[in-house]
N, C-alpha and C positions, 0 to 999 in steps of 0.2 A: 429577484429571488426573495422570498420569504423570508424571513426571521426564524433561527432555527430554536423553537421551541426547549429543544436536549439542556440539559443541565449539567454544568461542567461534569459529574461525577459519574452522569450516564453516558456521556462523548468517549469518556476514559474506558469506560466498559464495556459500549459497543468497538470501540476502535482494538480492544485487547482481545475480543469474541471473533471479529476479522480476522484480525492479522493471524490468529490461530486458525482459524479456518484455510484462509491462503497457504499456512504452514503446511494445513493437514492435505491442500489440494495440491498443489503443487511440492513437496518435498524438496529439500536441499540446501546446501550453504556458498550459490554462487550470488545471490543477491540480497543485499540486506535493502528493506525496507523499512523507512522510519517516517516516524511521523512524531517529530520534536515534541515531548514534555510529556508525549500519552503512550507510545511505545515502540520495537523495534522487533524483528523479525528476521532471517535469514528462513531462501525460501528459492525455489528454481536449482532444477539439477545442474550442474555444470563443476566450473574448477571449483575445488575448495578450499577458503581463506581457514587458518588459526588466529593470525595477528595481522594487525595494521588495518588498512583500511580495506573492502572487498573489492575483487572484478568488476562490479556494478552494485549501485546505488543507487536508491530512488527516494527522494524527500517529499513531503507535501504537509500541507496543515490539515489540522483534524477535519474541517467538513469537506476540504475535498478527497479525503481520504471514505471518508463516511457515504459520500456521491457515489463514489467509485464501487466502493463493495453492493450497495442497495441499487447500482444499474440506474439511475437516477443524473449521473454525468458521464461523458463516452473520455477513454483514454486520451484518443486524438483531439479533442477537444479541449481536455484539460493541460494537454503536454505543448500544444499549439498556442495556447491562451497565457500559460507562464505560472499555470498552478500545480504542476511534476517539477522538479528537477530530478532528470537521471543521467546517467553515464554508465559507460559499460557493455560489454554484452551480455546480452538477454535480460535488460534494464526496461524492458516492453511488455507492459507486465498484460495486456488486451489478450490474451488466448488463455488468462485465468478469471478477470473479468468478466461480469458481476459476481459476486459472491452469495449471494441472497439467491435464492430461487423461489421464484413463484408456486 
């Protein structure tokens, strides 16, 4: 893989322009998705949390979050490989995957 070119400050902004995206495709607060230090999202119809921790969760670092939305790395690949952690139901986040469209 590459060296990815982004600079911290652009990683932060495209990862915030996603996760609002994903917000806006898929609606709801049975899934928080985060991605440590750049940002977090509640997203996926289902039960709904107020406090503690949600139904499901999904963690990963910024570029393969980055992969994930620009269709550039496949869910099963990444959750296979040890670059997702999730838990939960509907922590499968592949039927809102890619985010970008051509």
């Amino acid at each position: 893989m590459a060296a990815d070119p982004r600079t911290p400050e652009q990683k932060k902004m495209l990862t915030k322009h996603f996760m609002a995206v994903l917000a806006d495709k898929a609606p709801g607060n049975s899934v928080e998705v985060r991605v440590p230090g750049y940002a977090a999202v509640q997203a996926i119809e289902g039960v709904r949390h107020t406090r503690g921790t949600p139904p499901a969760v999904v963690e990963m670092e910024v570029d393969t979050w980055l992969e994930l939305a620009t269709g550039s790395l496949s869910w099963g690949y990444a959750y296979t490989s040890g670059r997702i952690r999730a838990s939960g139901e509907r922590a499968d986040l592949t039927p809102h995957l890619p985010l970008m469209q051509d």
